[in-house]
N, C-alpha and C positions, 0 to 999 in steps of 0.2 A: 720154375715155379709156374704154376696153369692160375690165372687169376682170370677172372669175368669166365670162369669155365662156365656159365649156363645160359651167356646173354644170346635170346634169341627176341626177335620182332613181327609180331604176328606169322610165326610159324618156322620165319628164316632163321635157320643157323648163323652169327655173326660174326662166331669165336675166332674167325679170321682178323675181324678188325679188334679184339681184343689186342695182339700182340703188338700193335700200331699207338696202344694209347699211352698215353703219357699220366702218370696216376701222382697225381701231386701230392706232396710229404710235407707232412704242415707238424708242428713244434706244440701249435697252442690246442685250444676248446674246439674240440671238433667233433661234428652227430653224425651217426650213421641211422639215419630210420628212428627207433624207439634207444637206441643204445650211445653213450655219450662216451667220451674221450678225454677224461680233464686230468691238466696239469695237477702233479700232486701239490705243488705250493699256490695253488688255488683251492686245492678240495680240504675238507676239516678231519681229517684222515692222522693216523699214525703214521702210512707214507714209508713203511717198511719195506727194502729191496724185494722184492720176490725174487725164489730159488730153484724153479723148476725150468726147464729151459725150455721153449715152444719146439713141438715138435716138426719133423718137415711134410708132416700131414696136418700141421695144424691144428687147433683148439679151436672147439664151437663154444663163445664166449655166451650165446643167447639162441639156446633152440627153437625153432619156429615150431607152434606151437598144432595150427593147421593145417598149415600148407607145406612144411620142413623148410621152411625158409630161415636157412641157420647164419648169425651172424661168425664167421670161421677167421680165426687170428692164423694168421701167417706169419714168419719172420725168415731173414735173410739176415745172418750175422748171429750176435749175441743180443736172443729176445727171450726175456725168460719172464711169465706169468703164472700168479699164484692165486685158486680161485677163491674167494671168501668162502667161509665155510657160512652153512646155510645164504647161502647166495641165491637157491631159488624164491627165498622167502625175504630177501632182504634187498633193498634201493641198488649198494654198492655190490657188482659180482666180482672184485677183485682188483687187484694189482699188477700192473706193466711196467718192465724194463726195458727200454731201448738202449741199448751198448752206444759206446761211437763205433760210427762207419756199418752200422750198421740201421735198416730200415723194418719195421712193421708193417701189416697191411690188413684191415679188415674188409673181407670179403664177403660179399650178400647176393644174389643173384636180381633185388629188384633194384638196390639203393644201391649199385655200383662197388668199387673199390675207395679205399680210402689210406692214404700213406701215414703214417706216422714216425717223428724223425726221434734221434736220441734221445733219452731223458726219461723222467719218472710218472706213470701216469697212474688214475684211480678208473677204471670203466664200471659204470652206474649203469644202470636202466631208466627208463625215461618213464614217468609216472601220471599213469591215463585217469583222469578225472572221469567216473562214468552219473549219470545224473542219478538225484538222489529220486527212491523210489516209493513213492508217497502209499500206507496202507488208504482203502475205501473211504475212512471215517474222515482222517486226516484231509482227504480229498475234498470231501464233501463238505467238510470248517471250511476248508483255503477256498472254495467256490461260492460258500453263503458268501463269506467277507468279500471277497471280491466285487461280488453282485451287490451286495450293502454299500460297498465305496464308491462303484457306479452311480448308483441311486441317489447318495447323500451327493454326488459330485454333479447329477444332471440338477440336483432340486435347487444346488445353489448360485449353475447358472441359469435357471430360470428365476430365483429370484431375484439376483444380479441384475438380470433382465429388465424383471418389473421395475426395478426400481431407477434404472438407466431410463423407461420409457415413463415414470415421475417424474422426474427430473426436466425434462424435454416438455413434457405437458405444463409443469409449472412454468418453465421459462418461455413458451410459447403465451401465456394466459397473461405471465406481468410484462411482455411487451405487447401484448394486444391492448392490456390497460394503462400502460405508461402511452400509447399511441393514442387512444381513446380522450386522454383525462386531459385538459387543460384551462392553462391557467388565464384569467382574461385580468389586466388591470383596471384600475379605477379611478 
């Protein structure tokens, strides 16, 4: 099985020390990149076996979209995945089987390898928040107000102000007259 087939570092070929690595096989909640790994008695899933068996070229569970940077399922043993239908348009892209004695692997050329040990899993895509994108007019409300809150918010520590430097002028005025004023007996 060819894993980390593309890892190169600033131009070097490295796929030698590919065959050197030790690619750890983890049971639980695990991310590759944009693409997640979870337990089916964690995900809110049906969690149905899937029946198709991975082939030994592998499944691209999530194709890269500009650069072909494809997330590629590998198995050694009994790995059988089934891909949600409408999956390109949907959170969850499918269903994983890990047999015993048998190992998964997802494959990427930037985020590494990643092992996956027996059991039942749901693979999700990871869901990118992009910022909300305001039309002119919209813009141009959320900027008066803004600039309006400013304003109300400088005018009320300037009045704060004045009335911190009352205060001080009062109490400076009644100990200059409480120094001033006294009392003489008779």
């Amino acid at each position: 099985m060819k894993l980390l087939s593309s890892v190169q570092s600033e131009g070097a070929d490295l796929a030698h020390l590919a065959a050197e690595l030790d690619i750890p096989t983890i049971a639980g909640l695990q991310h590759q990149g944009d693409l997640s790994v979870i337990p089916a008695a964690m995900a809110v899933e049906d969690g149905r076996p899937p029946m198709a068996p991975v082939p030994a070229a592998g499944v691209a569970v999530v194709r890269g979209e500009a650069g072909g940077h494809t997330h590629l399922l590998l198995g050694s043993g009994d790995v059988r995945y089934d891909a949600r239908d409408g999956a390109a348009d949907h959170i969850t892209l499918g269903t994983l089987e890990v047999g015993d004695g048998a190992t998964a692997w997802l494959d990427h050329p930037e985020h590494g390898n990643t092992g996956i040990a027996p059991g039942l899993y749901v693979l999700r895509r990871k869901r990118e928040l992009a910022p909300r994108v305001l039309d002119p007019e919209t813009r141009r409300k959320r900027d008066q107000a803004r600039k309006r809150a400013r304003k109300q918010a400088a005018q009320a520590r300037a009045a704060q102000a004045v009335r911190a430097q009352a205060a001080r002028d009062q109490a400076e005025r009644d100990q200059a007259w409480s120094a001033t004023v006294r009392f003489v007996a008779d």
